[in-house]
VEXLOBA-77312 format. One record per atom (N, C-alpha, C, CB): atom name; residue number from 1; x, y, z. Coordinates in Angstrom, 3 decimals, padded with zeros to 6 digits. Glycine has a CB too. Layout:
BEGIN
<dokol CA, NUM, <X, Y, Z>>
...
//
This chain:
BEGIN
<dokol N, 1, <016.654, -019.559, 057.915>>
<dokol CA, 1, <016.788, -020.990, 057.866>>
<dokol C, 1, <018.160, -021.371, 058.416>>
<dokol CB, 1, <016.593, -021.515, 056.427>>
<dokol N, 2, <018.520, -022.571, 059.185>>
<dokol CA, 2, <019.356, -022.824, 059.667>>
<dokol C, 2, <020.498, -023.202, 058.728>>
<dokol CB, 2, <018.969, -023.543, 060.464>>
<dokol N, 3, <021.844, -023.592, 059.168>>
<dokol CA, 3, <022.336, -023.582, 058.240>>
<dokol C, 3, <022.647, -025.433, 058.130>>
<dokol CB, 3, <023.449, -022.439, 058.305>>
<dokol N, 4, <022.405, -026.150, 059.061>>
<dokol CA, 4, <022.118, -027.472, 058.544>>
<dokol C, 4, <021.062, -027.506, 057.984>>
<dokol CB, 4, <022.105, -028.430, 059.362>>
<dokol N, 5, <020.264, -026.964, 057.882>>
<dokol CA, 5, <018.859, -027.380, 056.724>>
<dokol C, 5, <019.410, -026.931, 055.745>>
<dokol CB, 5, <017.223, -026.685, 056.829>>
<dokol N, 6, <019.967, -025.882, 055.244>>
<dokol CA, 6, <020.711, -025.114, 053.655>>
<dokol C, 6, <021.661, -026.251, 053.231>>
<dokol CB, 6, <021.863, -023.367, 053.900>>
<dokol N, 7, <022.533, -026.935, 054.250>>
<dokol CA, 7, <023.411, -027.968, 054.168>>
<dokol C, 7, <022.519, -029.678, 053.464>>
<dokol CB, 7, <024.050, -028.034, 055.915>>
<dokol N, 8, <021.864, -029.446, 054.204>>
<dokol CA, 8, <020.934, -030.895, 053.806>>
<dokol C, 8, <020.349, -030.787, 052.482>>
<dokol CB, 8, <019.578, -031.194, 054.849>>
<dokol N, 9, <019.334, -029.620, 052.300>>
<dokol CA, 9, <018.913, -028.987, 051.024>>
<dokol C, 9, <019.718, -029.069, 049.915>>
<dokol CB, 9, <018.708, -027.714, 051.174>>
<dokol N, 10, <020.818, -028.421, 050.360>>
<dokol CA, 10, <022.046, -028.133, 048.885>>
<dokol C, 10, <022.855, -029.594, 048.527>>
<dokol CB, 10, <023.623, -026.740, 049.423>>
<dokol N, 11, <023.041, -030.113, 049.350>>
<dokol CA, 11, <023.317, -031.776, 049.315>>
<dokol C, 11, <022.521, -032.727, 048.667>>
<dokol CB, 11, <023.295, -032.327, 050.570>>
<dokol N, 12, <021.486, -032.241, 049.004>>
<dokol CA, 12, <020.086, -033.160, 048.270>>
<dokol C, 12, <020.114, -033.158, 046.484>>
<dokol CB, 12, <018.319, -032.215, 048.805>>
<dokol N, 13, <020.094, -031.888, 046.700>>
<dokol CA, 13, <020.416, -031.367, 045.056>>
<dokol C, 13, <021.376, -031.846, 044.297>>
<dokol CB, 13, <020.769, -030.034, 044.914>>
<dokol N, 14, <022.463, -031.650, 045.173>>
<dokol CA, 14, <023.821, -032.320, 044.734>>
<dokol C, 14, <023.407, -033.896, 044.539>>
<dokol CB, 14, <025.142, -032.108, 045.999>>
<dokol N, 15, <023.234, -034.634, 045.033>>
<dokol CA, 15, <023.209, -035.963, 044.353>>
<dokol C, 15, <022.298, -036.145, 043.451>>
<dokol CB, 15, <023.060, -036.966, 045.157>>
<dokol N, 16, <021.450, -035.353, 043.241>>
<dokol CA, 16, <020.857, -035.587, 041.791>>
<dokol C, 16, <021.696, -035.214, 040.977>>
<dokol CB, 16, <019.641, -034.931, 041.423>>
<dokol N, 17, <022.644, -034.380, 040.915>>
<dokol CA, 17, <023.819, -034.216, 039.531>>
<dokol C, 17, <025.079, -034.840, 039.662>>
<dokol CB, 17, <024.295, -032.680, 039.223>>
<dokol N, 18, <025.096, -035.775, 040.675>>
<dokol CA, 18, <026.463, -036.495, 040.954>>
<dokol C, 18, <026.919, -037.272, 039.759>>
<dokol CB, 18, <026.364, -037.510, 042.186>>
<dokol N, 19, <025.934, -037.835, 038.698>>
<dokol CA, 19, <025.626, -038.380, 037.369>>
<dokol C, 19, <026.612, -037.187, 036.760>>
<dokol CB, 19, <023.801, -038.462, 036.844>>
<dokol N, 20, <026.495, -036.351, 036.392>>
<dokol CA, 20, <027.089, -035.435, 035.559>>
<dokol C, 20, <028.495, -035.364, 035.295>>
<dokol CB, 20, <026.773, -034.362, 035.954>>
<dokol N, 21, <028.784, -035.321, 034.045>>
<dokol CA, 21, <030.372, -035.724, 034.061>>
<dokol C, 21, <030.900, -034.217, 034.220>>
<dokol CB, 21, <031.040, -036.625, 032.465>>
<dokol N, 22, <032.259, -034.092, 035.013>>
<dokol CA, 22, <033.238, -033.334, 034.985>>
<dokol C, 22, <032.575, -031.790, 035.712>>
<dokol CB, 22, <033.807, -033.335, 033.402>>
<dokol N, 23, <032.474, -030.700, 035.362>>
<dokol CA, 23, <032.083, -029.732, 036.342>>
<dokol C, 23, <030.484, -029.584, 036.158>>
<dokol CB, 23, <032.913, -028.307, 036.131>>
<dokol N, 24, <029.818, -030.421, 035.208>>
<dokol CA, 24, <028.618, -030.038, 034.996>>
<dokol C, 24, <027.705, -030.090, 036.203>>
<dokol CB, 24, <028.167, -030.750, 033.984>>
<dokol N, 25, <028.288, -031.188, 037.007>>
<dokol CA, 25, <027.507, -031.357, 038.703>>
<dokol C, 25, <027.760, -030.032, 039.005>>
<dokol CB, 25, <028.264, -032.558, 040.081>>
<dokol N, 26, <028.606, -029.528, 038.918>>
<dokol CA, 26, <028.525, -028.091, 039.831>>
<dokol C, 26, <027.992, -027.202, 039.136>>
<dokol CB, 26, <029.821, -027.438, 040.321>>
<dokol N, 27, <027.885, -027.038, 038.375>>
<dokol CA, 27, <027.613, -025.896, 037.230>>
<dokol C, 27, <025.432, -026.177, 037.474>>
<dokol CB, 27, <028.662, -026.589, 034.953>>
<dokol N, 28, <024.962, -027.540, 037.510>>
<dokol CA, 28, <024.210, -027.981, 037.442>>
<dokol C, 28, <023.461, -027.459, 038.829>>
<dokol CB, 28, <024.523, -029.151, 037.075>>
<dokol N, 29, <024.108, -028.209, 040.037>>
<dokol CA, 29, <023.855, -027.282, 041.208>>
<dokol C, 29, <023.724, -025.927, 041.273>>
<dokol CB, 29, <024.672, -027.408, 041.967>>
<dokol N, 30, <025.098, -025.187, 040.684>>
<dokol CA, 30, <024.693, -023.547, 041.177>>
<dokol C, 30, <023.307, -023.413, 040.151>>
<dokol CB, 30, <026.232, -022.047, 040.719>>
<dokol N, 31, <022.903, -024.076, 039.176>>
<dokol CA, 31, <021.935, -023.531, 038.502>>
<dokol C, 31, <020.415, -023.386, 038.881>>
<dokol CB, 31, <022.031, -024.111, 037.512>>
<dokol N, 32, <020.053, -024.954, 039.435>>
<dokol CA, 32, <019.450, -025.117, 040.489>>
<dokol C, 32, <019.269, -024.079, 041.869>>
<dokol CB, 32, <019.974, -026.143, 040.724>>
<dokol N, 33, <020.284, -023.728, 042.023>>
<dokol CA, 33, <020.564, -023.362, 043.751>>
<dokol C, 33, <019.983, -021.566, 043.302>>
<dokol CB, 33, <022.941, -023.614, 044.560>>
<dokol N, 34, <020.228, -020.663, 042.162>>
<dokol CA, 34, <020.313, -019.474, 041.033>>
<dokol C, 34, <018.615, -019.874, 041.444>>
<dokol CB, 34, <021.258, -019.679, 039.013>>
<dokol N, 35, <017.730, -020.875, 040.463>>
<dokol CA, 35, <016.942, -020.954, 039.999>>
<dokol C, 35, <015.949, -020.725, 040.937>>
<dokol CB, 35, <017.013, -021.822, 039.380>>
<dokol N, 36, <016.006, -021.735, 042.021>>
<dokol CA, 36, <015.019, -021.875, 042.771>>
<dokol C, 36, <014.708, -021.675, 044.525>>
<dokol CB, 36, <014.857, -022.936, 042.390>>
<dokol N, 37, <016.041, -021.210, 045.024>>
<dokol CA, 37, <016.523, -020.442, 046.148>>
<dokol C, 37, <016.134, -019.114, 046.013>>
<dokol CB, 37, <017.936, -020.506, 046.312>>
<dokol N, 38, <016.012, -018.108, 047.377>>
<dokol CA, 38, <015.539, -017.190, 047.343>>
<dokol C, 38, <016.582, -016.734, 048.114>>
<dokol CB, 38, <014.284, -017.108, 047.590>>
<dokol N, 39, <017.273, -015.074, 047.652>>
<dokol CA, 39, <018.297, -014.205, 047.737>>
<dokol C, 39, <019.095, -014.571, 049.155>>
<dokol CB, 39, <017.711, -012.708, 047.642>>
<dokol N, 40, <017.769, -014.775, 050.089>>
<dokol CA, 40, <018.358, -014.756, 051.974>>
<dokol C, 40, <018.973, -016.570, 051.730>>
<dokol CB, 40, <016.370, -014.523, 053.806>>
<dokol N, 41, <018.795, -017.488, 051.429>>
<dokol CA, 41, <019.324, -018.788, 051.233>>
<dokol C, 41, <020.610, -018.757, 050.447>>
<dokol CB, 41, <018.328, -019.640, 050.563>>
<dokol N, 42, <020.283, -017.896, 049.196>>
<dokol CA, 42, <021.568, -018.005, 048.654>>
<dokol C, 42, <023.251, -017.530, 049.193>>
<dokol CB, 42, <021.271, -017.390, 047.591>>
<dokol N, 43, <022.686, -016.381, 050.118>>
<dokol CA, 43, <023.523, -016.013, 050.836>>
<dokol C, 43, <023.888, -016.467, 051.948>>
<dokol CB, 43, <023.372, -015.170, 050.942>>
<dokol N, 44, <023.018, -016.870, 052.633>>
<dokol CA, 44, <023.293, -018.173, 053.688>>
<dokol C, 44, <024.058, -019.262, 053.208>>
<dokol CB, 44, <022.001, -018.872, 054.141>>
<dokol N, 45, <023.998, -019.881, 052.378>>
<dokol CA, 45, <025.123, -020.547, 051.616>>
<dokol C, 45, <026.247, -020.333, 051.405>>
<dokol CB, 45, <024.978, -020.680, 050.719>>
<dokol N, 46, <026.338, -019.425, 050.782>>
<dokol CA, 46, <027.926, -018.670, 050.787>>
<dokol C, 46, <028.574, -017.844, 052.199>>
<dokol CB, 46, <027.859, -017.382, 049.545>>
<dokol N, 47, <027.996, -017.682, 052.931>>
<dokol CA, 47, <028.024, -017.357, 054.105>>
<dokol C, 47, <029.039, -019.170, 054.569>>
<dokol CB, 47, <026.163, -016.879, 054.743>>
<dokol N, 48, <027.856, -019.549, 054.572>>
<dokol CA, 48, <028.349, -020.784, 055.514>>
<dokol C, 48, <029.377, -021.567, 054.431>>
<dokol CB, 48, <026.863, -021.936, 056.119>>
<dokol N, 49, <029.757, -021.413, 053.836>>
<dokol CA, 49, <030.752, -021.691, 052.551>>
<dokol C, 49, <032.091, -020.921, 053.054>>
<dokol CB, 49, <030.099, -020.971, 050.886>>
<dokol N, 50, <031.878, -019.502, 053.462>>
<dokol CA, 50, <033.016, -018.796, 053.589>>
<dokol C, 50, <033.545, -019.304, 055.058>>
<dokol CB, 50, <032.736, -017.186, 053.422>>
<dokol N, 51, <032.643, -019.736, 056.028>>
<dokol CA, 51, <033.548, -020.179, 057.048>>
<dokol C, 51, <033.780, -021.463, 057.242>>
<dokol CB, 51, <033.223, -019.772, 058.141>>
<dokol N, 52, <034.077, -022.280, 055.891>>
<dokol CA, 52, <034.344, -023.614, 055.795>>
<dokol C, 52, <033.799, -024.422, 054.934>>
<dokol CB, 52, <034.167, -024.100, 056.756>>
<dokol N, 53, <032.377, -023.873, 055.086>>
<dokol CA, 53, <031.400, -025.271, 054.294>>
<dokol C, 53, <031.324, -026.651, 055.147>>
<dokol CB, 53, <032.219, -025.841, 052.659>>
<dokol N, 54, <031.038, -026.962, 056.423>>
<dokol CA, 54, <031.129, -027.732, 056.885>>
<dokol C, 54, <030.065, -028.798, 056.499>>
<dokol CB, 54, <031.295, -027.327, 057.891>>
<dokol N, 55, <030.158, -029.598, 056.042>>
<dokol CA, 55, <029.343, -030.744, 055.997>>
<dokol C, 55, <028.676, -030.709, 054.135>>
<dokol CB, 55, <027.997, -030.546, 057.439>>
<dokol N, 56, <029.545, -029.876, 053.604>>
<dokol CA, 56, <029.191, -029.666, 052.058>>
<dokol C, 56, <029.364, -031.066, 051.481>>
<dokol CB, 56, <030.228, -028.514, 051.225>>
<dokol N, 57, <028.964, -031.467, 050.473>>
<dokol CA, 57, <029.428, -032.550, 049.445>>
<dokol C, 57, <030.535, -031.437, 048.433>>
<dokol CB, 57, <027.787, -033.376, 048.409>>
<dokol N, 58, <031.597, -032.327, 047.769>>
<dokol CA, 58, <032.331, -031.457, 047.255>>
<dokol C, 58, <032.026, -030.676, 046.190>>
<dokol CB, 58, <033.218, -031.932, 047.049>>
<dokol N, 59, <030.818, -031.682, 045.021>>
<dokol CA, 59, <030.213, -030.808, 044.252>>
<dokol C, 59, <029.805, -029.347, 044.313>>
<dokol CB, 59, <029.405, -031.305, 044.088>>
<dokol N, 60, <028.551, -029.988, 045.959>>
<dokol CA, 60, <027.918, -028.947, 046.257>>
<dokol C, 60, <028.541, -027.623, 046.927>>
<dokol CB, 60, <027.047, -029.428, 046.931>>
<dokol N, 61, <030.237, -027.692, 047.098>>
<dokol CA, 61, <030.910, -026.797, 048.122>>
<dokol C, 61, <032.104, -025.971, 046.379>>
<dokol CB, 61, <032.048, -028.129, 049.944>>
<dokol N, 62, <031.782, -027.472, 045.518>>
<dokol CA, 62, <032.407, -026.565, 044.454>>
<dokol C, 62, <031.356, -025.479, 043.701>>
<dokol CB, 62, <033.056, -027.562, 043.305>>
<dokol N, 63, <030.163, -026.120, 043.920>>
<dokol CA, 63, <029.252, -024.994, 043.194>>
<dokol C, 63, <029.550, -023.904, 043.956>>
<dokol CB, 63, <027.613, -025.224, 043.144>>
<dokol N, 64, <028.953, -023.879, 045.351>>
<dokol CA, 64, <029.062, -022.410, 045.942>>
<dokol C, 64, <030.601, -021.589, 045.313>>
<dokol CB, 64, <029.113, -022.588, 047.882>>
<dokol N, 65, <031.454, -022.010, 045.278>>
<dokol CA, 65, <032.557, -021.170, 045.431>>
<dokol C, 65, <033.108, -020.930, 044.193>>
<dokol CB, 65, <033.513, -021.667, 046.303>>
<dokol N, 66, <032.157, -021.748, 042.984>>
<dokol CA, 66, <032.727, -021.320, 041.697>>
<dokol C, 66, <032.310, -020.275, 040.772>>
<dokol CB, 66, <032.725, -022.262, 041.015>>
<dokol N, 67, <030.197, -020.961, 040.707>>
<dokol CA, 67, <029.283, -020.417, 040.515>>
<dokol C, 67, <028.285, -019.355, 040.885>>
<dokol CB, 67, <029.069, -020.991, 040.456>>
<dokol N, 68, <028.838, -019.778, 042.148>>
<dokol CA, 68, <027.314, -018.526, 042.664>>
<dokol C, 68, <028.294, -017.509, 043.728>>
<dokol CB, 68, <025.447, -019.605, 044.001>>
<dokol N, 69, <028.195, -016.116, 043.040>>
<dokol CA, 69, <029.149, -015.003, 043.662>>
<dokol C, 69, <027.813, -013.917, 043.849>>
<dokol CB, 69, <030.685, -014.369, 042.444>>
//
């Protein structure tokens, strides 16, 4: 999968927990992202996380880099 579709996808997610107070948006995302992503996405994520995260929402760029190792 490309990595603007993983970008759009993981963003999408992210504003459904933008509601969430304090790190729970992120915590909320990686849980989501854990839950229902499959191993080759998840790593594509962090992949595209490690050379920037371009076009992340910050939630969604704090989940990758907090939560999901």
């Amino acid at each position: 999968m490309s990595p603007d579709k993983l970008v759009y996808m993981a963003n999408q997610i992210g504003k459904f927990f933008t509601s969430q107070p304090g790190d729970q948006a992120a915590a909320g995302i990686a849980n989501h992202i854990t839950k229902f992503w499959e191993p080759r996405m998840r790593q594509a994520i962090q992949t595209h996380v490690a050379q920037g995260g371009a076009g992340l929402d910050p939630d969604v760029l704090k989940a990758v880099k907090v939560y999901l190792r």
